[in-house]
Each structure stands twice: as C-alpha cells, then as structure tokens.
N, C-alpha and C positions, 0 to 999 in steps of 0.2 A: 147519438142524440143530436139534434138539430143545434143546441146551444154550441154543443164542444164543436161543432164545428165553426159556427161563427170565430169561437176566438182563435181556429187553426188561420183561417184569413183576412178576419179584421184584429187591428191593433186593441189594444185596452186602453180607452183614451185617459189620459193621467193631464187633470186641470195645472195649470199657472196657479203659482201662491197668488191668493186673493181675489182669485175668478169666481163670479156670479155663477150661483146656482142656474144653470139651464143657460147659458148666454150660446150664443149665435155658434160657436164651434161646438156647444155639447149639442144642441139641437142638431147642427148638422151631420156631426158623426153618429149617433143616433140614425138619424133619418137614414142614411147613408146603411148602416148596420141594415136596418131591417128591408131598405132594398133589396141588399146583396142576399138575407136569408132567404126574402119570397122569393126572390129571381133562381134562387138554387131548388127551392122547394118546388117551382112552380113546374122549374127545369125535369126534377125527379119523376112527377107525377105524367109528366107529360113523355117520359121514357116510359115508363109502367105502361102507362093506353098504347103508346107503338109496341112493348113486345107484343102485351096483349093480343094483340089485333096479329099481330105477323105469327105469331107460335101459337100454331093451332096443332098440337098432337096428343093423341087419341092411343095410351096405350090398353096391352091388353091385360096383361098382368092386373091383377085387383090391387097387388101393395102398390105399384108402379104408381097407379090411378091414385090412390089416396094420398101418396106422399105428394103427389102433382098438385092434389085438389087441399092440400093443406098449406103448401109453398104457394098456391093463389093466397090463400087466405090470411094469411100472415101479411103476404106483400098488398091486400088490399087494406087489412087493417092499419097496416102503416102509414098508406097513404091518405085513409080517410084521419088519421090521426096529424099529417101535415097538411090536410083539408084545413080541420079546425085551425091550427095554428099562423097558418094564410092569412083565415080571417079575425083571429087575436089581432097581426100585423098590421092589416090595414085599418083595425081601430083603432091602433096605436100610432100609426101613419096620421087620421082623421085628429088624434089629441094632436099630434104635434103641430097640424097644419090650426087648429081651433085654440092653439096656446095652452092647453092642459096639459100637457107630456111631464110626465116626471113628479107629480104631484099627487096625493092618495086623495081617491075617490071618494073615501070612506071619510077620514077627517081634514084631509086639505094639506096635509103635512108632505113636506119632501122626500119622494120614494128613498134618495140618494143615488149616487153614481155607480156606487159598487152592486147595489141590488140590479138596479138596470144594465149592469155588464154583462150581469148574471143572466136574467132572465129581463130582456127590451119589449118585453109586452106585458111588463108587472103593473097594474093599476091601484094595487096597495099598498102602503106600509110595511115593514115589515112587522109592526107592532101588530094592525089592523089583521093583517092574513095568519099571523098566531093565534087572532084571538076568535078568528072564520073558524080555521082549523080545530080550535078546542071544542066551536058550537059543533060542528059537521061529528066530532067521535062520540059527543055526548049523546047528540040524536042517533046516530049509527049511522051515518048515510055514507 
C-alpha cells in the first residue's frame, strides 16, 4: 500500500511540547510527505506505460494468454487506483496551499496529527468518517 510506504521513507513527525496545531514545520512536513508520495506514484505509473509499450508478446498457448491478460489487468487496476490517489494529493496539496490542511471538512474540527500520518489526504474527522461510514452500510453502498 502506498501509505506503508510513505512511512518506510518519510519520518513520523513528533511535535515540540506546546507546538501549534498545523504551525509551519507540520505544514511543511506534510507537504513535503505527500510530494515525495506523488513523486513515487507518478514515477510507478510512468514505469507501467514504458513496459507497456516495450513488451509486446503474443503468446500461443490460451493459459499463457490469459494469465498475461489478467497480470495487465491487475497492474492496470492498481495504477488507476494511484490515478485516484494523485489526485486525493493534490487536493490536499491545494488545502494546504488555501490554509485548510488538517481540518475536517465536515465540522471544522482538527483532523490530528496521527490521522494525517496515517492517511495525508484525510479530509475528515475521525468522528465525521465513522459516522460517513455508518450512513454508507446503512444504505448498502
């Protein structure tokens, strides 16, 4: 998963006793974080279209072909899968630059530090997305 690897190369920032929610070195490591993810991500995607393009074989065997045509498809599902997450990032890039980073969307309250280590493109609460989550099983979706 794209998170676990953030924290294999970025640190886990740990605040100074009595540091401001969101002050200039959280924002910056932050920011900083979710460069280095798109930067990996963007890197991945863009290995996937060169093999793409360079391995072109055609076998004859019918398993050969399907297991071929299934390992596309898995590797493209992944990458449209760090498609979307791309662009989680840079609207979480756009909060940061707009002064909302870190803050829930839903009630205005402080994501926290630990959620956003977790997951740097979280725009809820954690209270707020328990309580998405509960509507989302209710409805079935």
């Amino acid at each position: 998963m794209p998170d676990d690897a953030l924290h294999r190369q970025f640190p886990v920032y740990v605040p100074s006793p009595g540091e401001e929610y969101m002050s200039a070195k959280q924002i910056s490591h932050f920011r900083d974080a979710l460069i280095n993810l798109k930067n990996e991500l963007s890197a991945d995607i863009e290995r996937t279209v060169q093999s793409l393009q360079t391995e072109v074989s055609t076998f004859a065997d019918p398993n050969d072909r399907a297991s071929q045509e299934s390992e596309l498809a898995l590797e493209l599902r992944n990458r449209d899968r760090e498609r979307r997450l791309i662009k989680k990032i840079d609207e979480a890039l756009a909060r940061i630059e707009a002064g909302e980073y870190g803050y829930c969307d839903s009630c205005g309250v402080e994501i926290g530090l630990k959620r956003l280590e977790a997951r740097p493109t979280a725009t809820l609460c954690i209270d707020c997305k328990t309580l998405e989550e509960m509507r989302e099983r209710q409805l079935g979706k």
